[in-house]
N, CA, C and O atoms as a Maestro MAE file, in Angstrom:
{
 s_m_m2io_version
 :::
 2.0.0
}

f_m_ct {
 s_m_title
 :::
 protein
 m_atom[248] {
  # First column is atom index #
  i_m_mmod_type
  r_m_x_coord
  r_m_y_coord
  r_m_z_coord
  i_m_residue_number
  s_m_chain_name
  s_m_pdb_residue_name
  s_m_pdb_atom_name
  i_m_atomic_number
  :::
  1 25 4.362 -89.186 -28.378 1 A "UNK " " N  " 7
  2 3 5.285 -90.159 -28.918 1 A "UNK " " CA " 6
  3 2 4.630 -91.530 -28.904 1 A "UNK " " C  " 6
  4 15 3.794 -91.797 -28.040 1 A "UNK " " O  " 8
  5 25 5.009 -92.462 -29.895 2 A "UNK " " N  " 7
  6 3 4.457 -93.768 -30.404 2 A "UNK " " CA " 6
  7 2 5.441 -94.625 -29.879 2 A "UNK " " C  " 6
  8 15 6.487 -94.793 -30.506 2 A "UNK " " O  " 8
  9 25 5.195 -95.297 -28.596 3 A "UNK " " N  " 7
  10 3 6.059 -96.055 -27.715 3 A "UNK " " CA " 6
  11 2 6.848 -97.215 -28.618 3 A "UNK " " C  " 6
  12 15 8.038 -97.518 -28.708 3 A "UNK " " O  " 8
  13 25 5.844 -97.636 -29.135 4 A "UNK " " N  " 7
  14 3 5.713 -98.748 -30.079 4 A "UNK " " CA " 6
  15 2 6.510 -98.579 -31.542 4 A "UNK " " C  " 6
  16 15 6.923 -99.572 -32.140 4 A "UNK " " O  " 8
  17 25 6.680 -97.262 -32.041 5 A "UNK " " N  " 7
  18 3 7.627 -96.988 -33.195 5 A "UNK " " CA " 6
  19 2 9.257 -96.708 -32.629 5 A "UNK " " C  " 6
  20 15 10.191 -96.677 -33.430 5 A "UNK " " O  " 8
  21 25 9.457 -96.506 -31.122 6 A "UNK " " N  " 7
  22 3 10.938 -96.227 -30.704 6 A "UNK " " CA " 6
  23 2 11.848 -97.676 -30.323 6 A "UNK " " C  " 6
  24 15 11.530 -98.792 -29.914 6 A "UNK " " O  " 8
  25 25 12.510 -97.335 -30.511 7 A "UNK " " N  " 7
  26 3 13.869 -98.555 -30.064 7 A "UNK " " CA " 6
  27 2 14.339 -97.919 -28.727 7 A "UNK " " C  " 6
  28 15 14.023 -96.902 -28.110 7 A "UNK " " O  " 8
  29 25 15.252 -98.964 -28.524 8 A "UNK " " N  " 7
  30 3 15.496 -99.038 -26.963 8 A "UNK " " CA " 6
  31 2 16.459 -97.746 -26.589 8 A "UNK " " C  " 6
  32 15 16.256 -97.113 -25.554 8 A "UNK " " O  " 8
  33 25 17.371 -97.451 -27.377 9 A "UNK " " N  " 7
  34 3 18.206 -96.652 -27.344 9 A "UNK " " CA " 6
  35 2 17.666 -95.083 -27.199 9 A "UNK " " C  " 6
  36 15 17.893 -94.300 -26.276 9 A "UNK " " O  " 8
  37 25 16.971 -94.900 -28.266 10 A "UNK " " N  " 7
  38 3 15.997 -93.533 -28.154 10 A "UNK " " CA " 6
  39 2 15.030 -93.119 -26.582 10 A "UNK " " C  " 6
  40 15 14.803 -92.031 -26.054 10 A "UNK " " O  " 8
  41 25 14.647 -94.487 -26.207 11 A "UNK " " N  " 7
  42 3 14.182 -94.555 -25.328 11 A "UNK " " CA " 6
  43 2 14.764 -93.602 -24.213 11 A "UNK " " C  " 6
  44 15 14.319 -92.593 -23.667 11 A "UNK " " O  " 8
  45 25 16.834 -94.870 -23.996 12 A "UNK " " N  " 7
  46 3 16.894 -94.627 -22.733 12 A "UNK " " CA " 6
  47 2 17.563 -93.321 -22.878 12 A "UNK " " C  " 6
  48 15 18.037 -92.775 -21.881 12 A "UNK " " O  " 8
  49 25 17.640 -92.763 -24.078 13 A "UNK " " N  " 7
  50 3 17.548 -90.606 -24.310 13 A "UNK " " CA " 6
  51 2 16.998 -90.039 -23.995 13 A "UNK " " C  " 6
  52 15 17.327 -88.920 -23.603 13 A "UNK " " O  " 8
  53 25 15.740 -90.539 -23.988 14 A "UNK " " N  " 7
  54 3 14.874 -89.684 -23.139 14 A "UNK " " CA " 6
  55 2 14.482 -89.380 -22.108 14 A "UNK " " C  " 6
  56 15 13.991 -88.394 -21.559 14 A "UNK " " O  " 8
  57 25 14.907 -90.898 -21.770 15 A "UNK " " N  " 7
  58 3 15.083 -90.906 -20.068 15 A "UNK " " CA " 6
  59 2 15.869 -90.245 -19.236 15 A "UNK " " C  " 6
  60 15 15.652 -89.706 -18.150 15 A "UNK " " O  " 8
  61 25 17.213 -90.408 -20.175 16 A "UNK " " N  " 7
  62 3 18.341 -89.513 -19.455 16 A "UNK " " CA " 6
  63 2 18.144 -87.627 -19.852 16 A "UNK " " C  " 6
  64 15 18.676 -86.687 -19.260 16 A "UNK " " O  " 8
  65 25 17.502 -87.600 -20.657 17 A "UNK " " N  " 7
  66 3 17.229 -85.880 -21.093 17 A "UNK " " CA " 6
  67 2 16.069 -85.459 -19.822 17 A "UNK " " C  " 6
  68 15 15.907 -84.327 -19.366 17 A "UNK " " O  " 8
  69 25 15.574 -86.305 -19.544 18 A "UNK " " N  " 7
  70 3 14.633 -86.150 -18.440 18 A "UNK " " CA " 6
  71 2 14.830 -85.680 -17.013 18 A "UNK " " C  " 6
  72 15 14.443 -84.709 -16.363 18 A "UNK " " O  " 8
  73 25 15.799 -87.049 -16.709 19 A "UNK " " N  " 7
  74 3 16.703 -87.126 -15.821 19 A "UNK " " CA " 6
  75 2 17.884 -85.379 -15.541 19 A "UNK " " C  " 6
  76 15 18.248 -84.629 -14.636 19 A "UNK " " O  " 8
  77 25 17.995 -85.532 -16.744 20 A "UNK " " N  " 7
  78 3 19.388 -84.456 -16.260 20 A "UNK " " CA " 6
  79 2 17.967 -83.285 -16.450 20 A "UNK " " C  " 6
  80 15 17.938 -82.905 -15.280 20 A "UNK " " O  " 8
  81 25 16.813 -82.497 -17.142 21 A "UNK " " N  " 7
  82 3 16.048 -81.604 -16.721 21 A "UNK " " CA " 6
  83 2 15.687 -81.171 -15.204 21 A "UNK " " C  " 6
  84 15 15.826 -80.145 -14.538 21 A "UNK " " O  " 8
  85 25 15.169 -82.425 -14.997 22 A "UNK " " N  " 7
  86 3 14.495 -82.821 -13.526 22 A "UNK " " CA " 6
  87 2 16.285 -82.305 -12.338 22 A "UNK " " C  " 6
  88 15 16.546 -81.368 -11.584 22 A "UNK " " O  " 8
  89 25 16.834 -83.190 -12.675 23 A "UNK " " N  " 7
  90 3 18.278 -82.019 -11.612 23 A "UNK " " CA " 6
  91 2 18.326 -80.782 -12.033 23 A "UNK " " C  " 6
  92 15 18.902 -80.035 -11.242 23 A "UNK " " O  " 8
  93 25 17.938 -80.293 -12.981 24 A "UNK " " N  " 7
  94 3 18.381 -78.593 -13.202 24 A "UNK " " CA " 6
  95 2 16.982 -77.846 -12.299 24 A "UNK " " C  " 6
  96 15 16.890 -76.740 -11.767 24 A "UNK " " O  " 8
  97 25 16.295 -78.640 -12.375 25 A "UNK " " N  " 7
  98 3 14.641 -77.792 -11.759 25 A "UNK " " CA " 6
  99 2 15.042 -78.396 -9.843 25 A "UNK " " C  " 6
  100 15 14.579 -77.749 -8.904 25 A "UNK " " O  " 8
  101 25 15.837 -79.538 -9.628 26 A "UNK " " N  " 7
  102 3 16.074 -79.150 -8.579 26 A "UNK " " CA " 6
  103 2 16.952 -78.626 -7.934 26 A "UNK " " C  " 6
  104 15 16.948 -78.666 -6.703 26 A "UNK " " O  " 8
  105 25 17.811 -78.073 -8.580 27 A "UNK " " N  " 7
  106 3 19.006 -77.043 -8.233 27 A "UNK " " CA " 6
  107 2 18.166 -75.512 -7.742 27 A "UNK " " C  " 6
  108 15 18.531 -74.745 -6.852 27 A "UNK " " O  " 8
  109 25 17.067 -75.396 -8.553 28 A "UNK " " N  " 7
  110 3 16.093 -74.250 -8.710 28 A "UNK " " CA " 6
  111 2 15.268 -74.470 -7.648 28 A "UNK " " C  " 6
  112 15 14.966 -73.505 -6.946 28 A "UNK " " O  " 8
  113 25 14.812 -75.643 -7.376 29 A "UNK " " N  " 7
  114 3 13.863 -75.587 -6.108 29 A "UNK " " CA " 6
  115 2 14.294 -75.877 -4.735 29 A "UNK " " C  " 6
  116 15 13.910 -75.598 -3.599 29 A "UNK " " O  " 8
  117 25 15.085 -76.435 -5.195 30 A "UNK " " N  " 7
  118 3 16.528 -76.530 -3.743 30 A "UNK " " CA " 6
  119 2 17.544 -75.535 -2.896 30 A "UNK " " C  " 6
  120 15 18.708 -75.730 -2.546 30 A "UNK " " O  " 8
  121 25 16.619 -74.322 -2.684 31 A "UNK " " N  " 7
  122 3 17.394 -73.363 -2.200 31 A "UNK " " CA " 6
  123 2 17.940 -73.934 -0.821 31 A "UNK " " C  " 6
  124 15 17.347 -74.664 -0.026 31 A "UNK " " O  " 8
  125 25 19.025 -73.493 -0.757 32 A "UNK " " N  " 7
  126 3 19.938 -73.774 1.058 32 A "UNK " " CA " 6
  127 2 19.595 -72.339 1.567 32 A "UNK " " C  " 6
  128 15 19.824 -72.293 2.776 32 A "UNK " " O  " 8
  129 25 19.182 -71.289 1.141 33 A "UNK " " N  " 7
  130 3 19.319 -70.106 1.877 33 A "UNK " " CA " 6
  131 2 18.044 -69.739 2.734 33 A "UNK " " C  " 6
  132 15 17.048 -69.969 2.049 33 A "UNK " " O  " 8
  133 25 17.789 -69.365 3.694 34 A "UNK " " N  " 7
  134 3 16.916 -69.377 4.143 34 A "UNK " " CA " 6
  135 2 15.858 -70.691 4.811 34 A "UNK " " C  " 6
  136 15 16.316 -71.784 5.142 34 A "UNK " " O  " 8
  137 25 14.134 -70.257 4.939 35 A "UNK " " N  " 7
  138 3 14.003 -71.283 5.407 35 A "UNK " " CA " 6
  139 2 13.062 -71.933 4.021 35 A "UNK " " C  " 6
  140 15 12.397 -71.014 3.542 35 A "UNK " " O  " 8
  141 25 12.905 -72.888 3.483 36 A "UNK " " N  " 7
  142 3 12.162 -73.252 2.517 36 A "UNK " " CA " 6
  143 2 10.921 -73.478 2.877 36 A "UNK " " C  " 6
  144 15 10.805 -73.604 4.096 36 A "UNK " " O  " 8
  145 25 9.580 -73.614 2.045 37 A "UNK " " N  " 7
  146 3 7.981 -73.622 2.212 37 A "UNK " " CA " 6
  147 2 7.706 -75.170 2.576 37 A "UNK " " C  " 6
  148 15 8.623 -75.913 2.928 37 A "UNK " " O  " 8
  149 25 6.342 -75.601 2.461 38 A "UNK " " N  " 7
  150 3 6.118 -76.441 2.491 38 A "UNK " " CA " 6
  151 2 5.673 -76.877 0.779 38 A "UNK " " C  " 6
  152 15 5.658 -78.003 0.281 38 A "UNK " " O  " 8
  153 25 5.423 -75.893 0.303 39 A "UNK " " N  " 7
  154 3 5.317 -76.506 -1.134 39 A "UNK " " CA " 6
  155 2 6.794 -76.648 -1.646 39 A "UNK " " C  " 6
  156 15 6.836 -77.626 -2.392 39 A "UNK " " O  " 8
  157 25 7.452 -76.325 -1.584 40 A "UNK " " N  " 7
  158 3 9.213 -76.388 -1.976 40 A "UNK " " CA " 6
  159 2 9.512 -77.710 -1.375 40 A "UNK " " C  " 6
  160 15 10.288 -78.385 -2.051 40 A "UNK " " O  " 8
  161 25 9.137 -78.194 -0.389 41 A "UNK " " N  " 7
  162 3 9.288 -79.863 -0.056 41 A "UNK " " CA " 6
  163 2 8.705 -80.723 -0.443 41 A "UNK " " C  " 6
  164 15 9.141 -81.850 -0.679 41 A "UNK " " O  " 8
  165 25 7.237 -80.199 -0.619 42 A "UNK " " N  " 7
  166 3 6.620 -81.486 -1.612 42 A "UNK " " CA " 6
  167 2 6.785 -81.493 -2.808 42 A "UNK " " C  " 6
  168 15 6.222 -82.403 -3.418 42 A "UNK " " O  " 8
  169 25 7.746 -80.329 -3.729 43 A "UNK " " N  " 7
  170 3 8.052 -80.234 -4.837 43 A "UNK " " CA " 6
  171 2 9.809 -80.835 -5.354 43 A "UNK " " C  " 6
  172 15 10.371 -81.273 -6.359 43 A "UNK " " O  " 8
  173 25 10.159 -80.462 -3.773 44 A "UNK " " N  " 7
  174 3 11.767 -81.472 -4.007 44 A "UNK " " CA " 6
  175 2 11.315 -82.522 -3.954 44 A "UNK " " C  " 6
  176 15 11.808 -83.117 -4.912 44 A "UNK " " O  " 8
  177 25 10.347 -83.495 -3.182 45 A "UNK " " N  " 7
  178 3 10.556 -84.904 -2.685 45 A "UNK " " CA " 6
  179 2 9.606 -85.430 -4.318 45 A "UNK " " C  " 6
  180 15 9.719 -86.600 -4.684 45 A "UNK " " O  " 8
  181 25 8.984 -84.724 -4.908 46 A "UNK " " N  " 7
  182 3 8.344 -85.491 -5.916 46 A "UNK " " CA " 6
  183 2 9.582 -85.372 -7.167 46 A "UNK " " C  " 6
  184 15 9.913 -86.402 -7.755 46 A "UNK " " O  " 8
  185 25 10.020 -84.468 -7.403 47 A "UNK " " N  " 7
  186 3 11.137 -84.146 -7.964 47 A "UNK " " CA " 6
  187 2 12.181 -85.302 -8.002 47 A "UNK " " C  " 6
  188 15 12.636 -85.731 -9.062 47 A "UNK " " O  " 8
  189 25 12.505 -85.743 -6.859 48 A "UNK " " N  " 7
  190 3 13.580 -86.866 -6.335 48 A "UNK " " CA " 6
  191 2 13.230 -87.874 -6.728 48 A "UNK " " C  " 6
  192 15 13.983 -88.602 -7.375 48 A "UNK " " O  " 8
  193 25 11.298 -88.366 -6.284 49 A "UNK " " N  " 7
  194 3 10.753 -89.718 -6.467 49 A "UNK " " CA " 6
  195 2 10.619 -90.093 -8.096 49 A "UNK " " C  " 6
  196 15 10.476 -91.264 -8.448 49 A "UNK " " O  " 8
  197 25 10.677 -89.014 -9.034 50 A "UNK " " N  " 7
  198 3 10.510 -89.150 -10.163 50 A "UNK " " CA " 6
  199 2 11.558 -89.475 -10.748 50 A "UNK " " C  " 6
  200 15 11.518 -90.007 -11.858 50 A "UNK " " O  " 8
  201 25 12.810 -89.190 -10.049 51 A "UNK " " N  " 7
  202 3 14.179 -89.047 -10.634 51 A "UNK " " CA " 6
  203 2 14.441 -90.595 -10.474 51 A "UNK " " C  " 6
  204 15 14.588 -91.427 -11.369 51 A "UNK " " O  " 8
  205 25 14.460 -90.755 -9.217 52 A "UNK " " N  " 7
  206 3 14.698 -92.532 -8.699 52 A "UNK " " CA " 6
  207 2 13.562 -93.602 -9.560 52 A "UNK " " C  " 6
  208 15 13.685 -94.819 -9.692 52 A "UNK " " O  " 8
  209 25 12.461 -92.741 -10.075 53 A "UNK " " N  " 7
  210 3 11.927 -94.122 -11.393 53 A "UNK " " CA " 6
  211 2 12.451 -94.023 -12.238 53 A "UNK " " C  " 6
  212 15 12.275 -94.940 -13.040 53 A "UNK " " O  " 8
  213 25 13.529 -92.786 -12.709 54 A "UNK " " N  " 7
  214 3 13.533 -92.889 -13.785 54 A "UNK " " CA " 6
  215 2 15.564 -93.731 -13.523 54 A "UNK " " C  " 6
  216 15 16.100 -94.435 -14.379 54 A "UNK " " O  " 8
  217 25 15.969 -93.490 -12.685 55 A "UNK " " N  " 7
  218 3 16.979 -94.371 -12.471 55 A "UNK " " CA " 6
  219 2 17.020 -95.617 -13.024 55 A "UNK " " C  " 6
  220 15 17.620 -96.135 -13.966 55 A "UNK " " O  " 8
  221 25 15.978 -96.083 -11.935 56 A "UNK " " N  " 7
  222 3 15.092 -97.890 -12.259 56 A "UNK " " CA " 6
  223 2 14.779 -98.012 -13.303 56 A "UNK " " C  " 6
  224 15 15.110 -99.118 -13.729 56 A "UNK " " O  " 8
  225 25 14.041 -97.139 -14.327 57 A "UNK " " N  " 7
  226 3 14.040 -97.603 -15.714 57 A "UNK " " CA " 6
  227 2 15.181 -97.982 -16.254 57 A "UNK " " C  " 6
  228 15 15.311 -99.068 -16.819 57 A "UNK " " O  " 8
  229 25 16.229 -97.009 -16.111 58 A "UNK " " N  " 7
  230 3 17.320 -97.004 -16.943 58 A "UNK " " CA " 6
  231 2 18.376 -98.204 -16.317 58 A "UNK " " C  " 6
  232 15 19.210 -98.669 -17.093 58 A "UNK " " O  " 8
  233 25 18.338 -98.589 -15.208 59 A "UNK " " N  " 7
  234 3 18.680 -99.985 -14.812 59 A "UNK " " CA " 6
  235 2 18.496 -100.938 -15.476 59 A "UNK " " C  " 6
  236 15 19.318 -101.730 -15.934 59 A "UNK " " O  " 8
  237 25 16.859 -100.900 -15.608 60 A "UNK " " N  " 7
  238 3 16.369 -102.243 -16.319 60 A "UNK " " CA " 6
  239 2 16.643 -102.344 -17.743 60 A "UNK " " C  " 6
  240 15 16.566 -103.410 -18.355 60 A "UNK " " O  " 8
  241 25 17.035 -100.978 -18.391 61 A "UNK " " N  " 7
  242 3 16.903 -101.129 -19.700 61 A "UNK " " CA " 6
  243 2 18.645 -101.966 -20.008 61 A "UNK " " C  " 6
  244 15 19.628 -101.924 -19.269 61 A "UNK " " O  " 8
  245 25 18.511 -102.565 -21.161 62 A "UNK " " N  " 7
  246 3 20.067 -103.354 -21.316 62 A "UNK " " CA " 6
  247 2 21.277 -102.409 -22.141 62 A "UNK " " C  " 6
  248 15 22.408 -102.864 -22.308 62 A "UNK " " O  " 8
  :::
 }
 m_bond[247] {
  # First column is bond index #
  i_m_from
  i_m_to
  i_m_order
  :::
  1 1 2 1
  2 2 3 1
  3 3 4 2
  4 3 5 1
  5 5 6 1
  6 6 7 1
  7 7 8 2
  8 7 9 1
  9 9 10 1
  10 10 11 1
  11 11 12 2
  12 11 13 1
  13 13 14 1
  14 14 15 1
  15 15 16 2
  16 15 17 1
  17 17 18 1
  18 18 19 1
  19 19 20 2
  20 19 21 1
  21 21 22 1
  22 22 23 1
  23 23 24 2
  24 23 25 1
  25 25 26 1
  26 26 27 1
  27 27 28 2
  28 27 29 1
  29 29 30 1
  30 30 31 1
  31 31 32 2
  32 31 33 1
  33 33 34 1
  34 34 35 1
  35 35 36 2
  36 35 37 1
  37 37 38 1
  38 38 39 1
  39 39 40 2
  40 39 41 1
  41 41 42 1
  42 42 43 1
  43 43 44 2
  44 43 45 1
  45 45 46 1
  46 46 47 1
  47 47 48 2
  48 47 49 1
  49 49 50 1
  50 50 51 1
  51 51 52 2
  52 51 53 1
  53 53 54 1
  54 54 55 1
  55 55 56 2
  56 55 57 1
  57 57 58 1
  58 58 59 1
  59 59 60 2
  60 59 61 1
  61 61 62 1
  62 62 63 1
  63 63 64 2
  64 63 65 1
  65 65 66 1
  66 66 67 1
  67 67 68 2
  68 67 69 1
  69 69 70 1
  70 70 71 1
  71 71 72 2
  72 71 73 1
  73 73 74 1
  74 74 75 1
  75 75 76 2
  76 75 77 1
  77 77 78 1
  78 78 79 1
  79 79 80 2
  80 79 81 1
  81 81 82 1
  82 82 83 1
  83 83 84 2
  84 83 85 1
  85 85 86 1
  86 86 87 1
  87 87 88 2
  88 87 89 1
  89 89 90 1
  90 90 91 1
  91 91 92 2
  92 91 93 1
  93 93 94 1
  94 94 95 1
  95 95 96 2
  96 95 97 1
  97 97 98 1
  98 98 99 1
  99 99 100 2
  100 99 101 1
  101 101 102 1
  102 102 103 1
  103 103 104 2
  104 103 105 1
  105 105 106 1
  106 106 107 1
  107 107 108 2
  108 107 109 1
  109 109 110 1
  110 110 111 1
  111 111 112 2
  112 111 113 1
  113 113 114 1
  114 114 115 1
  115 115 116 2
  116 115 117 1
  117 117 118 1
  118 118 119 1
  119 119 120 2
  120 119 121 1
  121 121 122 1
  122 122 123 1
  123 123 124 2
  124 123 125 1
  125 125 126 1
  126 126 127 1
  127 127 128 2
  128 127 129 1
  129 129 130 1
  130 130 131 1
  131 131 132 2
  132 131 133 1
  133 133 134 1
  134 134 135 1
  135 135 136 2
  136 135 137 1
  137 137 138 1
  138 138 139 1
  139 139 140 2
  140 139 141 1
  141 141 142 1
  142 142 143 1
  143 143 144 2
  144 143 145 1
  145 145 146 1
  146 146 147 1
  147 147 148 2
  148 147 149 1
  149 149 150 1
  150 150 151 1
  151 151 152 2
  152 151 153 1
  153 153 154 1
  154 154 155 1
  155 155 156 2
  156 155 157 1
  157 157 158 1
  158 158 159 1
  159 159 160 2
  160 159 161 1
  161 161 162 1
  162 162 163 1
  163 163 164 2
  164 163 165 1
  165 165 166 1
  166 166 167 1
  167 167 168 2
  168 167 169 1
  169 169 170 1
  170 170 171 1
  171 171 172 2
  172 171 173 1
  173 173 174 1
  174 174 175 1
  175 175 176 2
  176 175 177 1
  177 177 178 1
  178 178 179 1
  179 179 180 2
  180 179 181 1
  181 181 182 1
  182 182 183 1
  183 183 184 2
  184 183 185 1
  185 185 186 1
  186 186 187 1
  187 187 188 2
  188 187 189 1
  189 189 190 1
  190 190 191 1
  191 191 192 2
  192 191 193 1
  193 193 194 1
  194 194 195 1
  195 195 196 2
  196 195 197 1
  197 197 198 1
  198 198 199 1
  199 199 200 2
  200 199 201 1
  201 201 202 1
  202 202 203 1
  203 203 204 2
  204 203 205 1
  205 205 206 1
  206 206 207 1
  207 207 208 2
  208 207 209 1
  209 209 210 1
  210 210 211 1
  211 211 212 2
  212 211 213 1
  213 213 214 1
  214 214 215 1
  215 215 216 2
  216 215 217 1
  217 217 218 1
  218 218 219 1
  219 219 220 2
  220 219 221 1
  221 221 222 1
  222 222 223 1
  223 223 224 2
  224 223 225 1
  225 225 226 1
  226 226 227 1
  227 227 228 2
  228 227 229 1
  229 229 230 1
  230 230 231 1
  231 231 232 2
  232 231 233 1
  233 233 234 1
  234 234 235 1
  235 235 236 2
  236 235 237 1
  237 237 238 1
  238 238 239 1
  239 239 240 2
  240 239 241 1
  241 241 242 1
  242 242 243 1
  243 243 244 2
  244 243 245 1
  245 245 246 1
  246 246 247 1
  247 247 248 2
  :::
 }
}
């Protein structure tokens, strides 16, 4: 995508299509049952950290 050909609006769509993906993959990697791995934690917590930039984008955007 051509950052530079989108408007703001399209933008913050994508952000939010992102956003709501990224919760469906952690519903999936977020098991409560059992005991979870250590890759299943560094895959929730990057999961989360990506989610919270993409929050902050969508803050900043007007």
């Amino acid at each position: 995508m051509n950052a530079a050909t989108q408007n703001s609006s399209s933008i913050s769509e994508v952000l939010k299509a992102r956003k709501d993906h990224l919760t469906g993959l952690l519903k999936i990697a977020d098991t409560k049952i059992g005991k979870s791995t250590a890759m299943q934690k560094l895959t929730i917590n990057a999961i989360k950290a990506e989610m919270g930039l993409i929050k902050h984008k969508l803050k900043k955007r007007p």
